[in-house]
Structures are given as structure tokens and as C-alpha cells.
N, C-alpha and C positions, 0 to 999 in steps of 0.2 A: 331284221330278225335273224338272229342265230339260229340255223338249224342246227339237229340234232344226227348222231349216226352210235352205230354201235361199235367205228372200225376205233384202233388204238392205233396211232403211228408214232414214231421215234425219228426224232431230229437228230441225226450225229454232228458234234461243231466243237468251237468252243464258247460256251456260253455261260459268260460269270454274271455276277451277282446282280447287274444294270438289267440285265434279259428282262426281266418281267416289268420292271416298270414302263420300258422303252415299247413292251406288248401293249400294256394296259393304258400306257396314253394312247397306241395308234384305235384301241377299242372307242375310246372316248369319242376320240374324229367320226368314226361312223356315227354314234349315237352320244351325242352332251349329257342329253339328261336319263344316262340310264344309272341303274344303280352299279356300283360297284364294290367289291369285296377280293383283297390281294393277303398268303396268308405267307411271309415271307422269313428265312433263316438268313443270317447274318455272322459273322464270325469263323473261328475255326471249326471245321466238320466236322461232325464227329455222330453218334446214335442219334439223339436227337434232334441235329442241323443237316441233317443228307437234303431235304428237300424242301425250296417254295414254289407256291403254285396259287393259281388264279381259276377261283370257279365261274363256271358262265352261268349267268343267275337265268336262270327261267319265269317264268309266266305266273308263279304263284309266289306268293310271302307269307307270314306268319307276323302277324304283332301282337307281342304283348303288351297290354294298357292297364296302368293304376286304376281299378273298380271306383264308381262312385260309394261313399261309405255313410251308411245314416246315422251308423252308431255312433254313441260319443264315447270318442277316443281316452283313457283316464289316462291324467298324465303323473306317471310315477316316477321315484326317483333311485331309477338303480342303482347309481354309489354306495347307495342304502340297501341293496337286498332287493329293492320293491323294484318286480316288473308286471310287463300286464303281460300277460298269459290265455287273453281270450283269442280264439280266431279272429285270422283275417277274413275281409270278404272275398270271395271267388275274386281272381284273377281272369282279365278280360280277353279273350284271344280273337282277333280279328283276321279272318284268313280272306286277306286281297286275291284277283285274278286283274292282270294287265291285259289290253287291247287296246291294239294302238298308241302304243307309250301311255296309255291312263292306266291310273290303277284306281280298278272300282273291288268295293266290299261282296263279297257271296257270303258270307256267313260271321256270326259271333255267336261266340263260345263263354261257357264261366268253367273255370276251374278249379276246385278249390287246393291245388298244391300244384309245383310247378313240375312235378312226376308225370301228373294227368294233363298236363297242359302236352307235353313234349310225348308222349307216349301217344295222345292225340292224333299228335302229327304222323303217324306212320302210315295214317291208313292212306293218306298221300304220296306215299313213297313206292316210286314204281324198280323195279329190278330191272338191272343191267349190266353188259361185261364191262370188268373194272382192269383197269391196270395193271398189270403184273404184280411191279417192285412193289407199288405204294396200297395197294388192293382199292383205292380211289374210282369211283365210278357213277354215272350219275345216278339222279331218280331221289339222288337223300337231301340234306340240308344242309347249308353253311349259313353263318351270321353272328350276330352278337345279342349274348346273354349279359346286363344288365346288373348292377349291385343291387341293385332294390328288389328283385326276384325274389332275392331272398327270404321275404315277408313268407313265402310261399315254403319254404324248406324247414332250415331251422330257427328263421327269423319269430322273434317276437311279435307282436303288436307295437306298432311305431309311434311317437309323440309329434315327428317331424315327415309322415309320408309325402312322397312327390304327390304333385297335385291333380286331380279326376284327369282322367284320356291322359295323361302324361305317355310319352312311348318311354315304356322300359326296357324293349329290345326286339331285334327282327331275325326273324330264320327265311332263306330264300332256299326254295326247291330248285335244285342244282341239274341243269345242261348236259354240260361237261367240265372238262379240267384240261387247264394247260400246265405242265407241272418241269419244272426246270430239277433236273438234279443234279448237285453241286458236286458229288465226289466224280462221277462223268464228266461233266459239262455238257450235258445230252439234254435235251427236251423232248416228253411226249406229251402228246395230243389225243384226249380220248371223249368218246360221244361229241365230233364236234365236226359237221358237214362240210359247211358252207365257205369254211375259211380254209386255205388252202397252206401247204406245207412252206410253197414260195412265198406265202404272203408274211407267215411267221417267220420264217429266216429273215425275210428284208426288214421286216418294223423291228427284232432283234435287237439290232445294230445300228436304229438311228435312235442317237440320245441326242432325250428331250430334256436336261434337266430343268429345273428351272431358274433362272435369274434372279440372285438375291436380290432385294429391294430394303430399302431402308423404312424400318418401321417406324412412325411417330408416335406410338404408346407404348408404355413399359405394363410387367405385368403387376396389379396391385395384391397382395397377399390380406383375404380376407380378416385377419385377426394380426396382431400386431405379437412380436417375437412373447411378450410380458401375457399376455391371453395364453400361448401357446404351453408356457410354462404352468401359468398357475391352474392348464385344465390337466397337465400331465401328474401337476403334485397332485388333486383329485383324485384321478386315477390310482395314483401309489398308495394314498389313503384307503382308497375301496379294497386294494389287492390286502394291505396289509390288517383288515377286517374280515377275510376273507370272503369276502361276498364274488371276488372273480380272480383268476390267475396271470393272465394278462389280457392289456388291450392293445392293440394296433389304431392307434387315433392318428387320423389323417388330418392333413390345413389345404385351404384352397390359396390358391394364386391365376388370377381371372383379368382380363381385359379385353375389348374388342382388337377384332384380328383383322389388319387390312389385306395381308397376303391371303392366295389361296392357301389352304391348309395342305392340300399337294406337295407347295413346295415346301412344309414343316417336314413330314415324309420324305421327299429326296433325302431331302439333309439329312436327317437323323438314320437313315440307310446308310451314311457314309460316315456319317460324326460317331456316331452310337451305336454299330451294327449291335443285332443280338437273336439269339436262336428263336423267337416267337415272336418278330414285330409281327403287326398287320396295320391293314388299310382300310375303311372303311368311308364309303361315300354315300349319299343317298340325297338327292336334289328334293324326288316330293316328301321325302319328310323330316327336310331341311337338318338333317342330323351329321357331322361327318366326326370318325375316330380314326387317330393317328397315335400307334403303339412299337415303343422299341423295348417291350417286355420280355426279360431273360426267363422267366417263371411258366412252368407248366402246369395246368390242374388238373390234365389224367390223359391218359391214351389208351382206347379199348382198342386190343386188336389182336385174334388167334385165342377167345377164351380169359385174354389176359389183362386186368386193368392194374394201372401204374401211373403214382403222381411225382412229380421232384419238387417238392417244396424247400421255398427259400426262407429260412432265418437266421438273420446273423450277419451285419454288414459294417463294411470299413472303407474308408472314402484310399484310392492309391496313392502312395507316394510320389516324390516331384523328382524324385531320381532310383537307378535300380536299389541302391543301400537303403535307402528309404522307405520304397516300395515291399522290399525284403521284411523289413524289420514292420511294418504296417497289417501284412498277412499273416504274419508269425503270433504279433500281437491277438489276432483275428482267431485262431487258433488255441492260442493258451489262456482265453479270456474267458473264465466261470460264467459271467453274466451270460455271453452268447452260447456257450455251450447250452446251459442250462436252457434258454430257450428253444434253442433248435432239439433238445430233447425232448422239452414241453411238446410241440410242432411236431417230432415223429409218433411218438405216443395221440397224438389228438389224430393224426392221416390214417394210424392204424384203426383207432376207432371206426371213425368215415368209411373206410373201404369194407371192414366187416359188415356192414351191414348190408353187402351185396355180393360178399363174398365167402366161397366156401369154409366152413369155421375151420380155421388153425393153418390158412393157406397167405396169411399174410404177412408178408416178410418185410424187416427194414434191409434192405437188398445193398445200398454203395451210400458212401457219405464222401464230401469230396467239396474243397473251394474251387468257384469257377473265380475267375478275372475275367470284368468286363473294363469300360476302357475306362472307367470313371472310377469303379469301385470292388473290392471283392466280397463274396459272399458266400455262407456257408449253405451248401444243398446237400439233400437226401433224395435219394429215392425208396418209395415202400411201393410193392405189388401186390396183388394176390390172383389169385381166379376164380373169374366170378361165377358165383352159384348159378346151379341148373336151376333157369327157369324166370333170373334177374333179367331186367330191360337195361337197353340202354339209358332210358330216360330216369331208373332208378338210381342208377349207377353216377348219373349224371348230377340228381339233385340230392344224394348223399356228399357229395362233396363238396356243393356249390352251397356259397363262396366258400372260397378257400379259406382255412384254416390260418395260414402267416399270415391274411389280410385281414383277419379278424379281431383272434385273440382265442382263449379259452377261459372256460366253459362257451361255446358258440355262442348261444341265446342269452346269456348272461352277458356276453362282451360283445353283439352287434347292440341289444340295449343301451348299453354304453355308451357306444359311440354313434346312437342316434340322439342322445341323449347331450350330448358335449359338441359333436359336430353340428347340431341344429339346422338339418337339411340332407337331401338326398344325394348317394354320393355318383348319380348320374352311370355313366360307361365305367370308371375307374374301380379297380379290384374285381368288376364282373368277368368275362370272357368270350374269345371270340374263337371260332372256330367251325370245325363240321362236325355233323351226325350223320350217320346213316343206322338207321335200326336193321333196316331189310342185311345187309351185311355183317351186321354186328363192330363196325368203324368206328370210332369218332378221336379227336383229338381237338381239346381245348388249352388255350392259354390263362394267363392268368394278367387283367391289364392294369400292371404298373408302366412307368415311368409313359404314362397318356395324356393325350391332349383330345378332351373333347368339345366339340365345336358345334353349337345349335346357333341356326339363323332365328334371328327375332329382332323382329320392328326392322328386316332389311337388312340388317347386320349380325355378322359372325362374330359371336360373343366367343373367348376361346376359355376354355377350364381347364387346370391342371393340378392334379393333388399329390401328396405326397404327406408322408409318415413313417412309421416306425411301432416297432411292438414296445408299447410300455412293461415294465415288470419291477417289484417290489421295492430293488435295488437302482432304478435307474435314475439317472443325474438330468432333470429338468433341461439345462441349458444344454447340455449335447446330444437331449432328444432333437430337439428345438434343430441345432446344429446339423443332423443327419438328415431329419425333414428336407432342411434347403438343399444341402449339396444333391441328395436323390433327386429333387426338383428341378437345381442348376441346368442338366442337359438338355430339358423338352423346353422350358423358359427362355434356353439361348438359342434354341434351335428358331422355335413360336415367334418371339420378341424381339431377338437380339439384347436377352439383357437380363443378367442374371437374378435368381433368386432371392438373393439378399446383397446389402448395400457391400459390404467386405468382399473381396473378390478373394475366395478362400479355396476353389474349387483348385485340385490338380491337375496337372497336365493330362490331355488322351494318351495312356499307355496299352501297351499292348494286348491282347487278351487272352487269354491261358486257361491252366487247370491244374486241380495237383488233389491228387486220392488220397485220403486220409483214413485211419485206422477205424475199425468198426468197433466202438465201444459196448457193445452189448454186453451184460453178465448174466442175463439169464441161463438159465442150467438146462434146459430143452428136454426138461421131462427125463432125465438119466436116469436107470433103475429105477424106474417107477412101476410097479406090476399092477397089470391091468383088472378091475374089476367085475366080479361075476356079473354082478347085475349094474348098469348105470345108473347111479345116483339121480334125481328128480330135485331140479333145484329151480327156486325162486328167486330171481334178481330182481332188488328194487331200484332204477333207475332215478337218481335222482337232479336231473338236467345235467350230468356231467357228460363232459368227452373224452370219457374214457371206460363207458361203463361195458359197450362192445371188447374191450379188450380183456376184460373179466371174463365175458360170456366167453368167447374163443381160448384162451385158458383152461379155462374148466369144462369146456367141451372135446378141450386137445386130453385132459385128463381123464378122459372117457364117461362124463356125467351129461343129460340133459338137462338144459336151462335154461327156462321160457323168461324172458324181461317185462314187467311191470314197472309202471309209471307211480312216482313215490309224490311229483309234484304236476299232475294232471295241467292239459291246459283247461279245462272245466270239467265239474262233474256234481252231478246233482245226489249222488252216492255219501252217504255219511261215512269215514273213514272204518267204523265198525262194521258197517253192513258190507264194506267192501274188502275187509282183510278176510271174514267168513267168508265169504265170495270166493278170493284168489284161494284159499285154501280146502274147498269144496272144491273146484274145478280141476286145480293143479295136484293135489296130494302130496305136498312138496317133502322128500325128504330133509330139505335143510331149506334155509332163507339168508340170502347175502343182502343186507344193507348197503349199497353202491356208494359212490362217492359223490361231489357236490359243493355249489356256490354257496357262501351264506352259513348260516348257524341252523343245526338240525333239525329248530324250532319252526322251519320255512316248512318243512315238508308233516303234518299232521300224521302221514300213513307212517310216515319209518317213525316216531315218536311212539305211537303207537304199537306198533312191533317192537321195539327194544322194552316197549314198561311194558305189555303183556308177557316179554320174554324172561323178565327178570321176575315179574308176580307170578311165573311160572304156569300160564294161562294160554301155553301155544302149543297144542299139542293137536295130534288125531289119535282119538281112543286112549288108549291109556300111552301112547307113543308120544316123547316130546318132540317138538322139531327144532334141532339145531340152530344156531346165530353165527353169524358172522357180519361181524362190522368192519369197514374197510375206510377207514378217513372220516368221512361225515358219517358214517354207519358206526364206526367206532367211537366218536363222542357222543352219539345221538345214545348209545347203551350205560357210557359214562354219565352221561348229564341225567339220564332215568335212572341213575343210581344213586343221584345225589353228589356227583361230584361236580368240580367249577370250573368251566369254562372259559377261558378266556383268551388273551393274545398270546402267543409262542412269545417265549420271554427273551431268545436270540433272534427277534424277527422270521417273517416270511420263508419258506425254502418251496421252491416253484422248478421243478424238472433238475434235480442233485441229489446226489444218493447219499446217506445216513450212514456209519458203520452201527450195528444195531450188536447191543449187546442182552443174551436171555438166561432165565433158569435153564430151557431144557425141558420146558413142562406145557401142557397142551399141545397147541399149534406150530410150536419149537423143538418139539421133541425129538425129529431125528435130521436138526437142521445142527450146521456146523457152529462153534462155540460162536464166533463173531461171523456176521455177513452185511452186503452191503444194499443195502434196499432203498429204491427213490422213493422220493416224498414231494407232494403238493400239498401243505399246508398251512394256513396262517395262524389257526387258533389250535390251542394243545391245554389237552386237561391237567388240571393244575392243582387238584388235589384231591385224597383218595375218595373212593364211595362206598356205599354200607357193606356192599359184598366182593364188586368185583375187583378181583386182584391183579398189579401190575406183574408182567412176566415178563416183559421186556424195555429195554432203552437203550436210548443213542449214546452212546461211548461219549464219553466224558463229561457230559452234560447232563445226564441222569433224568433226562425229557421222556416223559414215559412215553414208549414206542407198542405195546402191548397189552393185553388184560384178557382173564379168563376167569369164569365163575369158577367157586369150589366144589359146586355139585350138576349145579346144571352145563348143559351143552352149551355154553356162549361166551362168544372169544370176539374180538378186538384188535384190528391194528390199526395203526398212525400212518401206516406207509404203504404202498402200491406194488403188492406181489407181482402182478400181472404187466407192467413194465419193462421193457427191452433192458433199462438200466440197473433192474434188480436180481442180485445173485441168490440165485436158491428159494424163489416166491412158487416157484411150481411145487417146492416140497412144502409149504405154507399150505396151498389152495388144497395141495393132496391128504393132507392132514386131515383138513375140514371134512373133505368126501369123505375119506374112510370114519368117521365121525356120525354121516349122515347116515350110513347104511349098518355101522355097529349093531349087535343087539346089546339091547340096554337093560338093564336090571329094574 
């Protein structure tokens, strides 16, 4: 048994990157079957590689378990539009207490979301002095969060959930911390008694790695390269119908594993280092995860929450000329831009919603090289509102966004939908919490190998994928899948991916800062208004309708968000627009954006033909429109105009040159400007009243529309966008619009 203390001590030495594994076997020696969790940095140091560190797991755990479900599941076919939308059942939380190496149950919990699950858990967390550097200290939690959690956040209703009692993830109540930091080489030791300073120096510096051993199984890849494709054309189908923006569809590659999974870990510490590998082991509930994940999914810590999401990847060159011209490629390549812009626009969402309005910033964008491949990363922060949890903060972002796709709920559908089963450890995350502190720091697990015993044997799992999007070429999704897969495969099996040995050579690992593309205008001479406008957003499942609200809350308006496509309601869309408009008093109403054709959502259909029969008003006062993407067709299609495919395809995170009269919402915006756009489908001929005012330069794609008497306006494109120049004087428009007096 580990005791516990409150002293912190500093090891001065030189202790590189072997230190903690060389600790964490000699922990084993004492105790085989305890559980174990190691949360380690690899590569060049830098902000987020200063530190790995080994929590001493304590006497309580946390599991989360798949509920049993009586309901019957409908199985719908999102390519199509069609998800299910009803809740899930409470999620099962089973809080163990160990004695004497058993671990017995004290309690079960249901929760119906995974905020209340993890928020839960605080009242278990006891206060302690923490560590200086890292503010690390015991009493909170480390472990792993699970892809299937999701069900609980922003997850749909599943056609393929894991199966009853399944473990979908464990949190252990935290000891202490041995924590190695890499820009020193110093180790400290904090809350930990009974082990002595001599005994971590000595186990230090005997490396245990372990002995390769030749494997007799290769790994089989569940679906064959021809599956992989024809589910990705799919997919470009759904995108270019606009029912989703993009999917991240993952392939499995599975066989049983004769090695320990340990020694996958050494290796891949040396083969693959990366800023967020981790370790995880656990004997009784036969589970172990092994990750050399570059990707972060948030770090709380001084008020302040921050994620660096990865989108955008290119396998290294086989020489430096090569390499060169590979990242260059990586750089000037539309398709990946366009993604990773998608991806900052969808983080900013996520994080508003736990965050002060208008404090979220896309802060550095930047290629990392790792040894296999480079990638494009951001980072967005903000600071989180007075009075957020950690645990909210936690499952607004979970899962990650680049492991998803966008619209979230629309594109995990998806890809429960196509993957046809649960995606286990892979894209979930492992890390700590601590609420009592206000701490936590999660990864995000790509390039994983997870490994459950069953029937005796260590089955090993490893997945791997890519964001689909509009434009993308089947066979070199397919392609990037494997080589991403290649490293934990050769590491696992000895033996690669796929049959073609295509992978490149392990190259060095680097960095290089790239230009911050934003054109938003940040609210320039904008003067502020007497009273704050009173605005209704209608939410219509998209991920990015937070970034509206923070907008026009920076623009000095309040604006409460409503749900356009409910996950149930036994409310008649009429009885429920009287409703929001008794309650709220709204001076304006923004029609949000969204998956699918306007037709999904009843309430914004509603809104737009009551707007245009000119039937929305309080007292003799009308209330304002604003359509914004799906808001803007859904007032077009109530007007009689036709909807159909954007007749130059798709445009998914790429900015528009927009050309206007100068009249409405244009009016004191500059002759041309540059405005992103996500969408598939574009109105395609006129309607009885409302008139176009705007369009995209050269194409004459109508980008605009404004009624000729009443208050209601229209755009194609995403004021509210990092990528859009001059959408604050758009949104500003509208406000002073709302609060006008009107004749």
C-alpha cells in the first residue's frame, strides 16, 4: 500500500525521457496486479511537452458502464438526413473501493449526461498542497474517458451501441504524483510517504526495456481497402446533399496480441515519441491502452480553458528535399486548409459554451512534425465563465471535434452508422481532473492500441482515419488511414498496415508557425448601443451556432439560444414559437445554421412562413429575421423559391468574395468582401417577394436577400466566422434593425 503525505520533494539529476517507465516497472515489482496509469511527453519541449508524470492511483475508481436499454433503438439512415434524436438511457457509474487488492462495488449511480456523471465525482475529491510548477496534487482524478461517452454529450442515439455493462471508461482517485520534468531533468514527488527519494533515484536508472519477441500474427484490417472506399464515397454523397459537413470515418485493424502490451509502449516511446502518449493498464478489468497521441483536447488551468486540435495531415518525405516540398504541399493545399478552418470555427463553438461570451480566441496555428507525418494544428482558448465546472467544460468538448467531423451529432451518427460498432478507447481521452483545483488536462487518443482480454487472450485493436470532406479522393483517404495506422501496427505486430510498404522513413520532429488567417474586422467603429437588443437564436444542431451567440453578444445584444430541432417534445411547433415569444420578448430572431434541408427542422419553417405572412410580431411591433445558411434558405424555400445542389459543388470552411447592392444588411459594408461559407445546397431561383442583394463574384450564386418592406434578411454565408471579413458589420446591421423604431 502506498501511503499518502502532504510533503513535495525535488529530485535534482539528469533524468530523461526512460525515468518514468524504469519508476513504473519497479511499481509493478511491488504490486503485479495493481492498476496502472503513466501520462508521458515525448519529443522536442516545448509549452505543452515540459512534463510526464505517473499518478499513484488510490483506493477508489469510477466506472462508467453502457446502461441496460429496453427501448427499441430505430435504426435510421443518416446519409439521409434521418437521425434518431431521442435520449439515451442514464449512463451507469459504478464507484469501486479496493481492500486488499479487491476491488468491491459501494455504490451505482445513473446519469443522464456525462457533465453529471463527472461533476458527480467531486464530492469525492478531497484538497491537498499541490505542486508548485505543474499545480498537480492529489485528492482529484486521472483515467480514461472513452469514445462511446459520447452517447451522453453531444452523441445521438446509436444503431451500433457497445454492449450492457460494457466498461466505457475509468477515473481513479489520485494518491500522489511522480512527475519528471523534461526542460530540468528534475523529478518531484508529491503526497507520496512511503517511497523514499533513494528508492526513486535507484529504479530511475535501471532500464527495463523490454525484449522484442517475434510475433506469429499479423494485424487483419476489419474491411477490406474496396469497403473503405466505397463507404467514404457515401459519405461525399451525404456532404454534397448537405445533410453533414464533414466525417472523420475510422477502419479497424485487430488481431490477438502475444506480447505484453508494455512492451508496444516502450517501443512506441522511442519509435513514435509524441507530446500526449499515455499508458494505461488495469489486470481486474482486463482493459490495457497504449497511446503515442500528438493531440490535445483541452487544458483547464488559472481560469483558462484551451484546446490544439489537429486537422490536416501529410505522411514525411524519404529525404530532406522531399520532406520539404511534402509540408509545403501541406500548407498550400485548399482541401486541408479548408478543414482545419472547419475544426477552428467548430472548437470555438465547444468552448463558448463554457466560456465567457466574446473571450474566445483562435490564438497560434502552426505545423507540428512528428516522425511519421506532419500536421496542421491550432490552438483556440477562452476563459471560462463564472460559475462553469470542470465537468462542463469537459463534456462540451468531448469528443473532439477533428475526431468527429461536423455538425457533431450529425457526423458521430454517421459514423455509427458506417463503422458498425463501438469505437472502444480510440478518439476518447485520457488524462486528469481535479474539480477541487480547477486542473485538468486531456489528450485526445489517436495513433492507440487498445487491448481487452477475452476467452484468456489479449485481442489488440487499433484504428485509424481521416476527415472526409466534399472534395475528397476515396483511394488517398483509404491511403492516409493506413500510413496513420503503420506506426502502432509495427510497433503491436511487427508488420505493417497495408501489403505495400509505403510508409517513410522516422524523420525528425519539429515545428514551424504559420500565418494567422483570420479576416474578421473585431467589431472596428462599431458604436455601442443604448439599450441591448433581445435576440432569439434558433439552434439548429449545428456547430457553430455558439459562435453567432458570442458575436452578437460581443456586439453588445442579448441572446438566449433555442432548439429549432428538439431531441423530443410533445409541444406543437405553434404552441411553442407563442411560447418563446411570450417569454423572451425578442427584439429580432436569428434562424441558425444546420445539417440537411430546412424542411428537418418544423420550428425555423415555421418562423420564416409566419415571417414572410407577416404574422410575427408583438403588438403592433414586427420582429425582425435573420436567416443565416439553413435560416436563409428555410425564408427562401417559404417564399417559394427552389432549392436545390449549389451548382459549383460543396464549399465547407472557404471564404466566398461576395459581391452586394449596398442595400439592407450591406449597407455600410465595403463594395466586395470576403465571407466563409458551409454549404451544399443554394437557392436557385427567385421567390414571390424576397429579393437577392448579394452574390458571390463571378458566379452570380446568390449570397443574400432582403424583403422590400418587412424586416427580413438572408445570408448564404457565416458572418460570425474567424474567416469572414467584415461579418460583424453584417450582424451589426441586423441589431440596429431590431431596436429601430418602425413606422
Amino acid at each position: 500500500m502506498i501511503e499518502t503525505s502532504s510533503d513535495t520533494r525535488v529530485l535534482e539529476g539528469d533524468y530523461d525521457d526512460q525515468t518514468l517507465l524504469n519508476i513504473l516497472f519497479q511499481l509493478r515489482l511491488m504490486n503485479p496486479q495493481q492498476d496502472e496509469l503513466m501520462l508521458t511527453s515525448g519529443g522536442p519541449i516545448n509549452d505543452r511537452s515540459k512534463t510526464s508524470m505517473i499518478p499513484m492511483l488510490g483506493n477508489i475508481r469510477v466506472i462508467f458502464k453502457q446502461p441496460k436499454d429496453e427501448s427499441k433503438t430505430t435504426h435510421q439512415d443518416p446519409l439521409n438526413g434521418n437521425i434518431d434524436l431521442s435520449k439515451n438511457p442514464p449512463l451507469t457509474l459504478e464507484v469501486q473501493q479496493r481492500v486488499s487488492d479487491r476491488w468491491s462495488t459501494k455504490s451505482i449511480e445513473s446519469h443522464h449526461s456525462l457533465e453529471q456523471a463527472l461533476s458527480s465525482m467531486r464530492k469525492m475529491e478531497t484538497l491537498a498542497p499541490s505542486e508548485p510548477r505543474t499545480g498537480l496534487s492529489p485528492g482529484g482524478f486521472a483515467g480514461i474517458l472513452g469514445y462511446d461517452l459520447g452517447q451522453w454529450t453531444t452523441g445521438p442515439r446509436l444503431s451500433n451501441p457497445p454492449p450492457e455493462g460494457e466498461i466505457l471508461g475509468v477515473m481513479w482517485k489520485t494518491n500522489g504524483w511522480i512527475i519528471h520534468h523534461r526542460d530540468t531533468n528534475s523529478v518531484s514527488i508529491v503526497g507520496i510517504k512511503n517511497i523514499s527519494s533513494t528508492d526513486i533515484q535507484k529504479w530511475a536508472n535501471i532500464d527495463h526495456s523490454p525484449v522484442e519477441l517475434e510475433e506469429p500474427s499479423s494485424p487483419v484490417s476489419i474491411e477490406s481497402r474496396s469497403e473503405h472506399e466505397f463507404k467514404t464515397g457515401e459519405i461525399i454523397q451525404a456532404i454534397k446533399h448537405g445533410h453533414v459537413y464533414q466525417v472523420n470515418y475510422g477502419r479497424r485493424w485487430q488481431a490477438p496480441l502475444e506480447k505484453d502490451p508494455w512492451s508496444v509502449y516502450s517501443k512506441l516511446s522511442k519509435s513514435n515519441p509524441a507530446p500526449y502518449s499515455s499508458w494505461m493498464r488495469s489486470p481486474s478489468l482486463k482493459w490495457s491502452v497504449v497511446s503515442a497521441s500528438p493531440e490535445q483536447l483541452l487544458r483547464i488551468r488559472d481560469g483558462k480553458i484551451s484546446t490544439s486540435p489537429i486537422k490536416g495531415t501529410t505522411p514525411r518525405g524519404k529525404g530532406p528535399a522531399e520532406d520539404a516540398e511534402m509540408l509545403n504541399s501541406l500548407i498550400r493545399s485548399k482541401k486541408d486548409l479548408a478543414e482545419h478552418m472547419m475544426l477552428v470555427d467548430l472548437e470555438r463553438h465547444d468552448l463558448s459554451s463554457v466560456c465567457e461570451p466574446g473571450s474566445v480566441t483562435w490564438s497560434d496555428f502552426r505545423v507540428e512534425s512528428h516522425p511519421n507525418v506532419h500536421h496542421l494544428v491550432s490552438t483556440v482558448e477562452g476563459l471560462v465563465a463564472s460559475g462553469s465546472e470542470l465537468s462542463g467544460a469537459i463534456s462540451s468538448l468531448f469528443p473532439g471535434g477533428s475526431i468527429t467531423g461536423c455538425p457533431k451529432t450529425m457526423s458521430m451518427s454517421i459514423i455509427d452508422h458506417l463503422e458498425g460498432a463501438p469505437r472502444g478507447a480510440w478518439t476518447g481521452s485520457i488524462g486528469h481532473i481535479n474539480s477541487t483545483t480547477g486542473i485538468s488536462d486531456l489528450n485526445i487518443l489517436i495513433r492507440t492500441l487498445d487491448v481487452r482480454l477475452k476467452d484468456n487472450k489479449n485481442i489488440g485493436s487499433v484504428m485509424a482515419g481521416g476527415g472526409i470532406v466534399h472534395d475528397s479522393i476515396p483511394s488517398v483517404e483509404v491511403e492516409e488511414a493506413e500510413w496513420k495506422a503503420d506506426a502502432i501496427t509495427r510497433a503491436t505486430w511487427g508488420a505493417p498496415a497495408f501489403k505495400n510498404d509505403l510508409s517513410p522513413p522516422i524523420a525528425e520532429m519539429g515545428g514551424l508557425t504559420l500565418p494567422m488567417s483570420s479576416n474578421n474586422d473585431k467589431n472596428v467603429n462599431i458604436t455601442p448601443f443604448q439599450r441591448a437588443p433581445k435576440i432569439v437564436l434558433v439552434d439548429n444542431l449545428d456547430s457553430f451556432t455558439l459562435n453567432i451567440r458570442d458575436a452578437m453578444v460581443a456586439l453588445g445584444s442579448q441572446v438566449e439560444v433555442v432548439q429549432g430541432r428538439p431531441s423530443s417534445s410533445i409541444e406543437d411547433p405553434d404552441t411553442w414559437l407563442k411560447r418563446i415569444i411570450s417569454e423572451h420578448a425578442p427584439d429580432g430572431i436569428v434562424i441558425g445554421p444546420g445539417p440537411s434541408r430546412p424542411e428537418a427542422s418544423k420550428r425555423t419553417m415555421l418562423i420564416a412562413s409566419n415571417a414572410l405572412s407577416d404574422m410575427l410580431s408583438i403588438g403592433s411591433r414586427r420582429i425582425p429575421v435573420l436567416g443565416i445558411c439553413l435560416g436563409h434558405q428555410a425564408l427562401c424555400l417559404a417564399d417559394g423559391s427552389r432549392l436545390g445542389l449549389s451548382p459549383d459543388g460543396p464549399v465547407h470552411g472557404s471564404p466566398s468574395r461576395i459581391e452586394h447592392r449596398g442595400t439592407g444588411l450591406f449597407e455600410d459594408s465595403d463594395k466586395t468582401c470576403s465571407m466563409m461559407r458551409y454549404n451544399s445546397l443554394a437557392v436557385l431561383s427567385d421567390g414571390r417577394t424576397m429579393m437577392p442583394n448579394a452574390w458571390e463574384s463571378g458566379t452570380n450564386l446568390v449570397m443574400g436577400v432582403e424583403h422590400p418592406n418587412l424586416p427580413i434578411h438572408g445570408v448564404q454565408f457565416h458572418p460570425e466566422s474567424v474567416g469572414s471579413g467584415g461579418g460583424s458589420k453584417i450582424l451589426y446591421k441586423f441589431l440596429e434593425t431590431c431596436i429601430r423604431p418602425q413606422c
